[in-house]
C-alpha positions as CSV (number, residue, x, y, z in Angstrom):
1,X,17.9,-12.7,7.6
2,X,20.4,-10.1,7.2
3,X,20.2,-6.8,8.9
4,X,20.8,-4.7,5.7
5,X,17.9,-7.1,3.7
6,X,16.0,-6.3,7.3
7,X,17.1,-2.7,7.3
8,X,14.9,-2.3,3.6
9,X,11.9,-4.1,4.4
10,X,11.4,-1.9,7.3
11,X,11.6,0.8,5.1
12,X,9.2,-0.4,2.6
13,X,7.4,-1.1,5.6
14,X,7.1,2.2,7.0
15,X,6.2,3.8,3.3
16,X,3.4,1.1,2.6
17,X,2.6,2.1,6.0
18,X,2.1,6.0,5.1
19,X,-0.1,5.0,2.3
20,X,-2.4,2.9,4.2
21,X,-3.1,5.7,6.8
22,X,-4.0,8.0,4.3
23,X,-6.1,5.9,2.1
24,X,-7.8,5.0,5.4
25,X,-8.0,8.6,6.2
26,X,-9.5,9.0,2.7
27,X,-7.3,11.1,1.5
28,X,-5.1,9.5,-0.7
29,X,-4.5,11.4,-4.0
30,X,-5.5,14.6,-2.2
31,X,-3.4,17.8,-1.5
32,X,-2.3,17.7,2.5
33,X,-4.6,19.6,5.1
34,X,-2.1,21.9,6.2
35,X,-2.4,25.3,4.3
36,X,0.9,25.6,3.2
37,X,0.8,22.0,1.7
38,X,-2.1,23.9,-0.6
39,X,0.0,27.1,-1.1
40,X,3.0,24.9,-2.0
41,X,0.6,23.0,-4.7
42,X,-0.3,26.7,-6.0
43,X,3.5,27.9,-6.4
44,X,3.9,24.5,-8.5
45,X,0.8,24.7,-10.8
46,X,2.0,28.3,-11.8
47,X,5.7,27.1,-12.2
48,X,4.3,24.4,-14.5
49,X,1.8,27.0,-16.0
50,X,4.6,28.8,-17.2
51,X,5.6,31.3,-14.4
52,X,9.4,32.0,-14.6
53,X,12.0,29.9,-12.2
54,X,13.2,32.6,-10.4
55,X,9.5,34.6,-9.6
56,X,8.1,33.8,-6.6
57,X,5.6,36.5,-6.8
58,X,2.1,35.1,-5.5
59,X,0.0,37.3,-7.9
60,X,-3.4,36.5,-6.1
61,X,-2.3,36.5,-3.4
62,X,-2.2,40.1,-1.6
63,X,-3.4,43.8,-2.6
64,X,-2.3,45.1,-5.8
65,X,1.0,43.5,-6.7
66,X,0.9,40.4,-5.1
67,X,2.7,38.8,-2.2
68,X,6.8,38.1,-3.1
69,X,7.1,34.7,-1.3
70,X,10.0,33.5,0.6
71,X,9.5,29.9,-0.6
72,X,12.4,28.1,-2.3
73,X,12.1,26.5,-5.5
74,X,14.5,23.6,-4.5
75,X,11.7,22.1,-2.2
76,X,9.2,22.5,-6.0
77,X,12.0,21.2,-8.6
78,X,11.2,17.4,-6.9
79,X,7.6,17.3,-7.1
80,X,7.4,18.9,-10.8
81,X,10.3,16.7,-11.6
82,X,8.1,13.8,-10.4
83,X,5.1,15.5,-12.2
84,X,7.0,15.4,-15.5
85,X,8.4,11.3,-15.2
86,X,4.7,10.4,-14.3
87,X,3.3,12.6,-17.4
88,X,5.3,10.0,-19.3
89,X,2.6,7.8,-18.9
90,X,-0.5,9.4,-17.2
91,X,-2.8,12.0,-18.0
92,X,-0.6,15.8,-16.5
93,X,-3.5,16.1,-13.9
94,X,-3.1,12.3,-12.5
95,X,0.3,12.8,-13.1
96,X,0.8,15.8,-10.5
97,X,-1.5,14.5,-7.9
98,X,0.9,10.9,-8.1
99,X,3.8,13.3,-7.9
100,X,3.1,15.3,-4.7
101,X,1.4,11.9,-3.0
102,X,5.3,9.8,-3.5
103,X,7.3,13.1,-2.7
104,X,6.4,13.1,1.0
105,X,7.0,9.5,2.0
106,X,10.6,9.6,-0.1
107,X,11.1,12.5,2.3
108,X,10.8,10.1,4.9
109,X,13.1,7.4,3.1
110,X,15.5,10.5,3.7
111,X,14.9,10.3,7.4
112,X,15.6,6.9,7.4
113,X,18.4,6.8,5.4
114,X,20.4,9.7,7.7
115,X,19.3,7.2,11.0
116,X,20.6,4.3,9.5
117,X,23.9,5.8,8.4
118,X,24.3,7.2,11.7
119,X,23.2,4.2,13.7
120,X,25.4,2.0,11.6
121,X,29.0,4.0,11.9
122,X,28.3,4.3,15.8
123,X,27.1,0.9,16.8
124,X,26.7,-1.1,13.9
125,X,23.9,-2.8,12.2
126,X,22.0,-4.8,14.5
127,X,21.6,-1.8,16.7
128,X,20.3,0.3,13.6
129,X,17.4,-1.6,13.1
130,X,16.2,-0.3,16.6
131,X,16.5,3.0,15.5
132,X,14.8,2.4,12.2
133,X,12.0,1.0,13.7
134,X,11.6,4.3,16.3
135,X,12.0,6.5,13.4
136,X,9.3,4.7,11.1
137,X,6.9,4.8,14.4
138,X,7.3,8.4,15.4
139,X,7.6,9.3,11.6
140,X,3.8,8.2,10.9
141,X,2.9,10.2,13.9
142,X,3.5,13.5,11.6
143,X,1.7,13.9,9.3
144,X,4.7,16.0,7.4
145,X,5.3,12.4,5.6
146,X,1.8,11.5,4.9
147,X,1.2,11.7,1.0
148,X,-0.3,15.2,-0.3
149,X,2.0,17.2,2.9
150,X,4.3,19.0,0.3
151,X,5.4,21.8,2.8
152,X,9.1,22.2,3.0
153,X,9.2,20.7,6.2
154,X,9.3,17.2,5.5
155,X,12.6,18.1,2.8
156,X,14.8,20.1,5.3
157,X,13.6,17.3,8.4
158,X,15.4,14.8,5.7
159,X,18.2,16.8,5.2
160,X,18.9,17.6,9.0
161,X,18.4,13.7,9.7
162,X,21.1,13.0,6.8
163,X,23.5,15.8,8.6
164,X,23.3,14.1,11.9
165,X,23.7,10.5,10.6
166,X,27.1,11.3,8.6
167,X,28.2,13.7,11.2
168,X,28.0,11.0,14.1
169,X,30.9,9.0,12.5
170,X,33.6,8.9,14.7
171,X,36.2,8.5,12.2
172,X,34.9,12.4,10.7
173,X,35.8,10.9,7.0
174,X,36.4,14.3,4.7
175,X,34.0,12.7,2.2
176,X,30.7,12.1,4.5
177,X,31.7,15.4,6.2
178,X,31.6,17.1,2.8
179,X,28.1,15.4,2.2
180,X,27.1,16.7,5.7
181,X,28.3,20.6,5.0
182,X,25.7,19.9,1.8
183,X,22.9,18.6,3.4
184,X,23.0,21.8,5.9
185,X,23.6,24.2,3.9
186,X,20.3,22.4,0.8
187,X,18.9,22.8,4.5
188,X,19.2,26.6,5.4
189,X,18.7,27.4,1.8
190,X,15.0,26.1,2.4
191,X,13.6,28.6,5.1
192,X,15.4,30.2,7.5
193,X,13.6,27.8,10.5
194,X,16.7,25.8,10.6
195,X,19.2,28.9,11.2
196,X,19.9,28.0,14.7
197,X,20.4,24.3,13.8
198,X,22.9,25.0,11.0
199,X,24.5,27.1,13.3
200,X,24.3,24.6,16.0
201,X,26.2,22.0,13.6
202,X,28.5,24.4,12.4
203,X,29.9,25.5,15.6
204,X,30.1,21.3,17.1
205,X,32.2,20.6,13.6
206,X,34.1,24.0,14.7
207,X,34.8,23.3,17.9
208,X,35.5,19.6,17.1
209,X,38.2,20.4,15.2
210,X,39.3,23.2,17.1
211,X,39.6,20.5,20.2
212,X,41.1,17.7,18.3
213,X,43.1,19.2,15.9
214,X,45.3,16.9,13.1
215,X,42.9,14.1,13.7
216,X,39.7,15.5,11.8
217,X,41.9,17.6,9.6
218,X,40.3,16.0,6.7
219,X,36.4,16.2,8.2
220,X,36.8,20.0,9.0
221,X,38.2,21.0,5.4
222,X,35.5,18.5,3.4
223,X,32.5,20.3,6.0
224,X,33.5,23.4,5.2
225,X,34.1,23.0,1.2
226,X,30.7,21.2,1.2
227,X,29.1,23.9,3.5
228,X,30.3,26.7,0.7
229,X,29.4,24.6,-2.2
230,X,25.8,23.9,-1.2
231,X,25.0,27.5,-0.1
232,X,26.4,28.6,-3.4
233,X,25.0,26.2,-6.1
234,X,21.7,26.7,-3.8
235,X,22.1,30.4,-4.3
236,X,23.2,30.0,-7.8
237,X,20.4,28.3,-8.6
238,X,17.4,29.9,-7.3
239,X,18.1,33.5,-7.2
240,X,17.9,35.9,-10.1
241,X,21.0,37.9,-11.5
242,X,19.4,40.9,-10.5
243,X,18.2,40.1,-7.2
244,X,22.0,38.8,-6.3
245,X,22.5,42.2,-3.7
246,X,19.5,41.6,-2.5
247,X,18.9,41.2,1.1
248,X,16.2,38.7,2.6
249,X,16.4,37.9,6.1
250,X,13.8,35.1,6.0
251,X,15.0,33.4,2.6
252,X,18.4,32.6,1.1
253,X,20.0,35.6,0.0
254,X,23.3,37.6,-0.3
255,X,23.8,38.2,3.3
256,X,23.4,34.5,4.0
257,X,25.6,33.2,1.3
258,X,28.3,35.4,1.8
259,X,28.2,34.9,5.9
260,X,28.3,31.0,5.7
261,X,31.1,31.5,2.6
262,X,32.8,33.2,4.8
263,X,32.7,30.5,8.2
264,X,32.8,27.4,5.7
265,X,36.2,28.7,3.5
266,X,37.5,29.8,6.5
267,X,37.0,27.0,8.4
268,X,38.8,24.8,6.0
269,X,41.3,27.0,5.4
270,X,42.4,27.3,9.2
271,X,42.3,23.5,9.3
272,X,44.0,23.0,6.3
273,X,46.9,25.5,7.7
274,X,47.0,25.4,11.9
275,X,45.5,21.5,12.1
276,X,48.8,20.7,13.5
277,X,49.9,23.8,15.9
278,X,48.7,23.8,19.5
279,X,45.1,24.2,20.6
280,X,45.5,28.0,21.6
281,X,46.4,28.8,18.0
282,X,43.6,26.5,16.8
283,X,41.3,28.7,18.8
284,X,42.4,31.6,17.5
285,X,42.3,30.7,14.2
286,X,38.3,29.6,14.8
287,X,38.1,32.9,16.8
288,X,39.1,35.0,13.5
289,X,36.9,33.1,11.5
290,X,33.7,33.9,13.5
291,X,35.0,37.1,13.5
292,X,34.8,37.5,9.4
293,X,31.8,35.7,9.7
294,X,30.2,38.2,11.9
295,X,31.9,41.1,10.0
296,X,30.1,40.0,6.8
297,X,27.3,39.8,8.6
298,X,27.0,43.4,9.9
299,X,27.9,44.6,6.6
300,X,26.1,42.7,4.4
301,X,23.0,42.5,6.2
302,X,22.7,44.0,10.0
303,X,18.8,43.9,9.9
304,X,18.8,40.4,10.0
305,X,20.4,40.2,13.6
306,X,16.7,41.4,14.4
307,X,13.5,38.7,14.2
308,X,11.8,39.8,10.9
309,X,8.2,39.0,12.4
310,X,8.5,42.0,14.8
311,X,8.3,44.4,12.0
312,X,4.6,43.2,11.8
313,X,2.1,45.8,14.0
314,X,0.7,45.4,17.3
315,X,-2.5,44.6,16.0
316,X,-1.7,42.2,13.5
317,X,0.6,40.8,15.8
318,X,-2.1,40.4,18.2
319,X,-5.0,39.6,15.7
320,X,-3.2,37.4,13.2
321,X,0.7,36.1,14.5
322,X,-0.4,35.3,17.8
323,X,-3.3,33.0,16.8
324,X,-1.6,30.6,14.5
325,X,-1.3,27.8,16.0
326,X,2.5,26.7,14.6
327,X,3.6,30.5,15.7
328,X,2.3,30.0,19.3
329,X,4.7,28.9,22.4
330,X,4.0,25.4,22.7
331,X,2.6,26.5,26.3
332,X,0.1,28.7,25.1
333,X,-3.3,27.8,26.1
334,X,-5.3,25.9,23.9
335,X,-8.5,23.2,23.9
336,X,-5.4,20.5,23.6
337,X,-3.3,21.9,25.6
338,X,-3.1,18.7,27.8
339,X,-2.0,16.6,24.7
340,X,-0.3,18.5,22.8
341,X,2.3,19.3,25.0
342,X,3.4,16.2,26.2
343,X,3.1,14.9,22.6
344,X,5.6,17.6,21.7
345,X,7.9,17.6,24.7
346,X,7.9,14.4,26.5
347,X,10.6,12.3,24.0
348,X,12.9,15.6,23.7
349,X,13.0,15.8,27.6
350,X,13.6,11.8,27.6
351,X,16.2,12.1,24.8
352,X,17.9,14.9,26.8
353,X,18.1,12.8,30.2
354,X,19.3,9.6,27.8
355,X,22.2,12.2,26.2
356,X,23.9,13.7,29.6
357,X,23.4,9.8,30.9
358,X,25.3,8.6,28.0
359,X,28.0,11.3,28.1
360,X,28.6,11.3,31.9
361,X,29.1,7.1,31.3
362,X,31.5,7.8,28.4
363,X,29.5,6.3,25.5
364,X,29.5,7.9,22.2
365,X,30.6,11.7,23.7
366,X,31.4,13.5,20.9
367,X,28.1,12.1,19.1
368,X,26.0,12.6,22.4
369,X,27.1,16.3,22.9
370,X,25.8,17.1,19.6
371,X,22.5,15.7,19.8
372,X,22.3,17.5,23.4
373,X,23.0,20.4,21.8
374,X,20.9,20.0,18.8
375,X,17.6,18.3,21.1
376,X,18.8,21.6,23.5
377,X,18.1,24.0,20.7
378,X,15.1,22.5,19.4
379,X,13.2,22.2,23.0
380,X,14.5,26.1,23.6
381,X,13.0,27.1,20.1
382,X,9.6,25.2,20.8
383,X,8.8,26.9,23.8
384,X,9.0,30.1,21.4
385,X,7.1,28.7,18.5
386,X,5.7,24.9,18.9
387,X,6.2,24.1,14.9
388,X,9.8,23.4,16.2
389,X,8.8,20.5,18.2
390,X,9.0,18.2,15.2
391,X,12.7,19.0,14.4
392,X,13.7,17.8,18.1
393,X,11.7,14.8,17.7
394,X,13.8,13.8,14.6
395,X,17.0,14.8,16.9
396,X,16.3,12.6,19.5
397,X,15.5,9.7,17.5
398,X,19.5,8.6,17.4
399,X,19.9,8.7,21.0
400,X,16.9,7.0,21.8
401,X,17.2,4.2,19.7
402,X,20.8,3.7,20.4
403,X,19.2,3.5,24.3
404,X,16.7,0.9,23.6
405,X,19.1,-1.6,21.6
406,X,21.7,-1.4,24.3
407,X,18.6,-2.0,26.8
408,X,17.7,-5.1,24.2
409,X,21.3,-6.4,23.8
410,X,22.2,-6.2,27.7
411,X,19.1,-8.0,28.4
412,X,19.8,-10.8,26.4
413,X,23.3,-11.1,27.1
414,X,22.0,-11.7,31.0
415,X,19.9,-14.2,30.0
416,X,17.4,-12.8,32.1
417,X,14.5,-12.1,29.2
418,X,14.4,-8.7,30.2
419,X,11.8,-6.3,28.8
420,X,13.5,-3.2,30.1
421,X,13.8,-2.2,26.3
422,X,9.8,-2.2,25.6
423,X,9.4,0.3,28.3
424,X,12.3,2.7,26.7
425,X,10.3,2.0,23.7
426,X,7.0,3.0,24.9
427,X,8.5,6.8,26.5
428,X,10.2,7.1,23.3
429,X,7.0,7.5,21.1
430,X,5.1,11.0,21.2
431,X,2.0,8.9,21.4
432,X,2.1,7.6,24.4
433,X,2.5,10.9,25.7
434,X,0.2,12.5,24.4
435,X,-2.4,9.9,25.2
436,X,-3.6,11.1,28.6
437,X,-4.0,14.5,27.5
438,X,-6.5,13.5,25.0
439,X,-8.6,11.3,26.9
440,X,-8.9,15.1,29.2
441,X,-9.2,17.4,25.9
442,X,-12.5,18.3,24.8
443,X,-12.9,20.7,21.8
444,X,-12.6,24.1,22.7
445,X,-14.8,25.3,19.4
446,X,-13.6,29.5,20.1
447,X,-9.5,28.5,18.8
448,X,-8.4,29.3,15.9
449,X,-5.7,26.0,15.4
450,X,-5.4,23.0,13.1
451,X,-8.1,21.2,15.0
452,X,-10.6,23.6,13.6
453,X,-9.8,22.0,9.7
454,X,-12.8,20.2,9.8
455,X,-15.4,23.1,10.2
456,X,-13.5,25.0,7.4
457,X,-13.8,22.2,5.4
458,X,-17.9,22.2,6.3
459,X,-17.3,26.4,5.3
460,X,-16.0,25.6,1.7
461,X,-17.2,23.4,-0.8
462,X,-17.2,22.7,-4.6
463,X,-20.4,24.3,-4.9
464,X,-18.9,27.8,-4.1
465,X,-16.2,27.2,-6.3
466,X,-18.2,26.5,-8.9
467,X,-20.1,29.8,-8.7
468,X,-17.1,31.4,-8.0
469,X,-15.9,30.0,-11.3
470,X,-18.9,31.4,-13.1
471,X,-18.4,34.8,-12.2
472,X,-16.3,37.2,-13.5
473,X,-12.9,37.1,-11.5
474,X,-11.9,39.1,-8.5
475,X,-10.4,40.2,-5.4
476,X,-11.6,38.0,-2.4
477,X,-12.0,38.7,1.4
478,X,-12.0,35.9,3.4
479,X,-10.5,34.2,6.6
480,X,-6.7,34.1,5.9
481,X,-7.1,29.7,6.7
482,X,-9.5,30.2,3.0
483,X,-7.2,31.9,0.9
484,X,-5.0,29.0,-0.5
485,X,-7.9,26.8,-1.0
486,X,-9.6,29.3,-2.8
487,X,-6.2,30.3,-5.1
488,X,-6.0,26.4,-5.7
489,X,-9.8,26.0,-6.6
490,X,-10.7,29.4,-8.0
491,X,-9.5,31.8,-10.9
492,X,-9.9,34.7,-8.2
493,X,-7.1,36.3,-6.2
494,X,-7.4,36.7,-2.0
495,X,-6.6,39.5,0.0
496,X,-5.0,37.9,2.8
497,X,-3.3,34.2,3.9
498,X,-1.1,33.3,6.9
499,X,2.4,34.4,5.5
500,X,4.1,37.3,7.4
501,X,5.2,38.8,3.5
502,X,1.5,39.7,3.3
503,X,1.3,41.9,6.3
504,X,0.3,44.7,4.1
505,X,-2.6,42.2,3.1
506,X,-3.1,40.7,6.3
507,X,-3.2,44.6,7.6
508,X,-6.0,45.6,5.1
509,X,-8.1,42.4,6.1
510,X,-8.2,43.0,10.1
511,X,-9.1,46.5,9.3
512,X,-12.0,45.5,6.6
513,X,-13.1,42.3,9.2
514,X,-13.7,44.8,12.0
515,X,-14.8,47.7,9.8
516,X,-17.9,49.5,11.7
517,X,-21.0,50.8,9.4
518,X,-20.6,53.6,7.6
519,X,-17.0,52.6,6.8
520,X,-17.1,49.1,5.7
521,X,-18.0,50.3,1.9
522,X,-15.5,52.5,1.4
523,X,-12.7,50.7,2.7
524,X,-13.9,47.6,0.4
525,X,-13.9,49.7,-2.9
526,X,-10.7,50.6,-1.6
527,X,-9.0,47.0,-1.4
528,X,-10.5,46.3,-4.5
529,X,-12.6,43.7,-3.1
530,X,-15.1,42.2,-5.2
531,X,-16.6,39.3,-3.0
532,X,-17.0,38.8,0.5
533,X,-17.2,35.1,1.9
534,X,-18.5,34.8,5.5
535,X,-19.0,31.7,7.3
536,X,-20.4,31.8,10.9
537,X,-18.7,28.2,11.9
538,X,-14.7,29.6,10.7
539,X,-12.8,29.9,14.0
540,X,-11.4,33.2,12.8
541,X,-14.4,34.4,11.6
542,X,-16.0,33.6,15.3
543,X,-12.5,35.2,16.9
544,X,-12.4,38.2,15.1
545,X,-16.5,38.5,15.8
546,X,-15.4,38.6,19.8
547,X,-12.9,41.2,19.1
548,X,-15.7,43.4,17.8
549,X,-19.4,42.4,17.6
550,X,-20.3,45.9,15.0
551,X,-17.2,44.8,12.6
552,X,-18.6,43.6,9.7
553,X,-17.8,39.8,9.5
554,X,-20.0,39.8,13.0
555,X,-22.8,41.5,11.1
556,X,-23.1,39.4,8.1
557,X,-22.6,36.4,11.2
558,X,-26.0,38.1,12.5
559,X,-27.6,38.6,8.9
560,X,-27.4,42.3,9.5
561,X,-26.5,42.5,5.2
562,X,-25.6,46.4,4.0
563,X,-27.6,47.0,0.3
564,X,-23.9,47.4,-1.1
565,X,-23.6,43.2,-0.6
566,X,-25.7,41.1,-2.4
567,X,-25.7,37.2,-1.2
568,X,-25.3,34.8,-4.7
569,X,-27.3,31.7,-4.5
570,X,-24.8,28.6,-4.3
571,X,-26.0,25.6,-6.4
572,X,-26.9,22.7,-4.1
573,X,-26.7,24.8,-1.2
574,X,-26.0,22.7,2.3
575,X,-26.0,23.5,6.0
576,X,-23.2,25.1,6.9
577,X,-21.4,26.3,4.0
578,X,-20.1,30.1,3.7
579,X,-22.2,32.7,2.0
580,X,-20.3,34.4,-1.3
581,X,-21.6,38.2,-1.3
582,X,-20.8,40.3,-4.2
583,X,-19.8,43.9,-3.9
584,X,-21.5,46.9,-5.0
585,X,-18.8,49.1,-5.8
586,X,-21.9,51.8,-7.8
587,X,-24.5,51.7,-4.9
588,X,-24.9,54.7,-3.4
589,X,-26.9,56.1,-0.9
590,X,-27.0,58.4,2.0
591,X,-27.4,56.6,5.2
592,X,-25.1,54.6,6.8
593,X,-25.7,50.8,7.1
594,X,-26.3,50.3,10.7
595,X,-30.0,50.9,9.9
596,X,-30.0,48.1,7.5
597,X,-30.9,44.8,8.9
């Protein structure tokens, strides 16, 4: 069979594969459990509900106002573009749910796609298929591909993987270049997590040329051009006339078009006219363009040299930032700590050791030094926040699976049957490194981290929705991990969710959780809060209820109820579920509420 016809069954392989897991999961046709997958599902139904393009104002989301999100719409126009070919033949509800449950798995076909190409111009097809079949393991391993995860992370892990697979050519062709300049800059224009990647490719292809001079003449103009023309036609595209001077340091803005305008066009122009002089003057040339790149940078936008999460306050830093689990240094303790970690770290260490191996030995160096470098900055960035982890698995994957099919092919050409290669198989899959840890982890039941799903899902059930429904609608307080599942299942708008541009939001929540009596009623007719959901099981709810045992989620925890909250019978009640209280804004009375039990 031939390697290209082998090359597409895998594929098919590994997206039949992602079905399967999730209809034996059982959640096939079903939203993804991550909070953001539910948020993202929420920014589409309003798009498709008639909310303009370019408003990415949450309206329920937040006090008064709503919560301006930082989400692109590039990452929405696939799925409602999906949405709107299946509505061609299915009823529009059917039609959505088939449209984020294929969106996901084609993000993987991305993946693929950017291994294969890479695998394929550095050692050709036979070895690809080795790195194929890694990618399609480790892929099912996250489930960022599974059908129903529609965060933005599986679409900007495709993008990166396509970047990397065109930009290990060795030949540098302008037109794959170009492509490569696209992908990263579709990429940044995404979320800002990929700032220090973009800039990690930008400065290789820099330097590359900078190095090599007349050679990649070609490559360093088409990265640059494509650079600039994604950033722009991204830009273009997604941001409002009047919000073009606007300056957002987490999202695509001014300050980010106009700095990587400013390093793409002047990267191609300097190769275009010094491609030829001596290296010094190649140099120098690169040196001014940082330089205008800086420039712009200060000018345009000098708050954004700054991390904008440290504008949040001590207390919600403490309260809310430093208990999500993604946000968290991959070495923070946890009740997994002894899986987690190795899961996360163990092939990025590996793929590390496997680069400076290959380099030092002279194979592939120019493609080596950029996955070190890329693998390098993903392992730094995960011991600040552990959501990075997943970027530095889809670096390594290259370098590994080049690794195993040299193993494979010098094996066989000793005639030796050696299984070296299964062994650089096995320390090349997160599982296996993970696997120890969990036989030691035992649930600690006091974290607030996505282990804790299950219990919220116990919290929350149709029942509540359905009185919720019933009811006039309102402002909600509830534990931030609540809010999108309520916006998604409710008419009724939250106060709070787990997204730094509600820190005025996620202010007023901590200050209403841990409210003592005699202040709780005031500062709810204050927030506009109409219902109160408490549920004794949520891992914030038993967090916060350590932090203060008189704030008032720990006294509805203790069924110490003011008269100014009223519990609503749920139909079907069950064990476990949340309790919906309504508030009272007209009580009045005058004693305080810590003599009410």
């Amino acid at each position: 069979m031939q390697a290209g016809l082998k090359a597409a069954l895998l594929c098919l392989l590994a997206v039949f594969s992602l079905f399967a897991t999730s209809f034996a999961q059982g959640r096939l046709g079903l939203v993804g459990t991550d909070n953001d997958d539910v948020m993202r599902l929420v920014q589409i139904k309003d798009l498709m509900a008639g909310q303009g393009w370019f408003d990415l104002t949450q309206t329920r989301l937040g006090p008064d106002g709503g919560t301006l999100m930082h989400w692109s719409r590039l990452v929405d126009l696939p799925i409602v573009l999906l949405a709107h070919f299946f509505d061609l033949f299915l009823p529009s509800d059917t039609a959505l749910v088939w449209a984020y449950s294929v969106w996901p798995p084609l993000c993987m076909l991305g993946v693929l796609a950017g291994v294969y190409t890479g695998a394929v111009r550095m050692a050709g097809r036979q070895a690809a298929l080795f790195c194929l079949l890694l990618a399609a393991i480790l892929m099912l391993g996250h489930y960022r591909f599974l059908p129903g995860a529609i965060d933005h992370h599986n679409m900007q892990l495709a993008l990166m993987a396509l970047a990397i697979g065109l930009l290990a050519d060795p030949r540098r062709k302008a037109g794959r270049m170009a492509w490569a300049g696209l992908a990263t800059a579709m990429s940044v224009a995404i979320g800002g997590e990929v700032y220090v990647f973009a800039g990690v490719i930008c400065a290789f292809v820099a330097l590359d040329w900078a190095l090599t001079g007349q050679a990649v003449r070609g490559g360093a103009v088409g990265f640059g051009a494509g650079l600039v023309a994604g950033l722009e036609a991204s830009f273009f595209a997604t941001i409002a006339p009047a919000d073009y001077t606007v300056v957002a340091c987490d999202a695509l803005s001014s300050v980010s078009l106009l700095a990587g305008m400013a390093g793409g066009l002047g990267l191609a122009a300097a190769a275009l006219l010094v491609s030829g002089r001596g290296m010094l003057a190649r140099f120098v040339a690169l040196a001014l363009v940082g330089c205008a790149a800086g420039t712009v940078l200060l000018l345009t936008g000098p708050q954004c040299l700054s991390n904008p999460l440290s504008e949040l306050s001590p207390q919600v830093k403490h309260l809310w930032l430093d208990q999500v689990d993604e946000a968290r240094p991959v070495l923070a303790p946890s009740s997994a700590f002894f899986q987690d970690v190795p899961f996360r770290l163990g092939i990025m260490v590996v793929a590390l050791i496997v680069c400076g191996w290959r380099i030092w030995r002279g194979v592939h160096v120019r493609a080596h030094l950029l996955f070190l470098a890329l693998i390098g900055a993903a392992l730094a960035l995960t011991f600040y926040q552990s959501r990075f982890y997943a970027f530095g698995h889809v670096f390594a994957i290259l370098p590994l699976g080049l690794w195993i099919a040299d193993l494979y092919r010098n094996g066989r050409a000793d005639g030796e049957g050696s299984v070296a290669y299964l062994g650089a198989l096995a320390i090349s899959l997160p599982i296996v490194w993970g696997v120890p840890g969990l036989l030691l982890t035992q649930q600690n039941k006091g974290d607030i981290s996505g282990g804790a799903r299950a219990e919220n899902t116990a919290c929350l059930g149709d029942e509540l929705y359905t009185q919720l429904n019933a009811l006039p609608q309102g402002r909600i307080l509830a534990s931030a991990d609540f809010g999108p599942i309520l916006l998604l299942n409710t008419r009724d708008s939250v106060l709070y969710g787990n997204y730094h541009r509600n820190a005025a939001g996620i202010q007023q929540a901590i200050t209403l959780i841990l409210s003592h009596p005699g202040e709780s009623e005031a500062l709810l007719n204050a927030a506009g809060i109409d219902y109160v959901i408490a549920c004794p099981s949520d891992p914030e709810t038993r967090f916060m209820t350590q932090q203060d045992s008189d704030g008032l989620m720990a006294r509805l925890n203790r069924a110490e109820v003011p008269p100014y909250l009223q519990a609503v019978p749920l139909p079907e009640p069950r064990s476990g579920a949340a309790t919906l209280y309504t508030v009272h804004s007209n009580w009045t009375d005058n004693s305080v509420d810590d003599d009410i039990s």
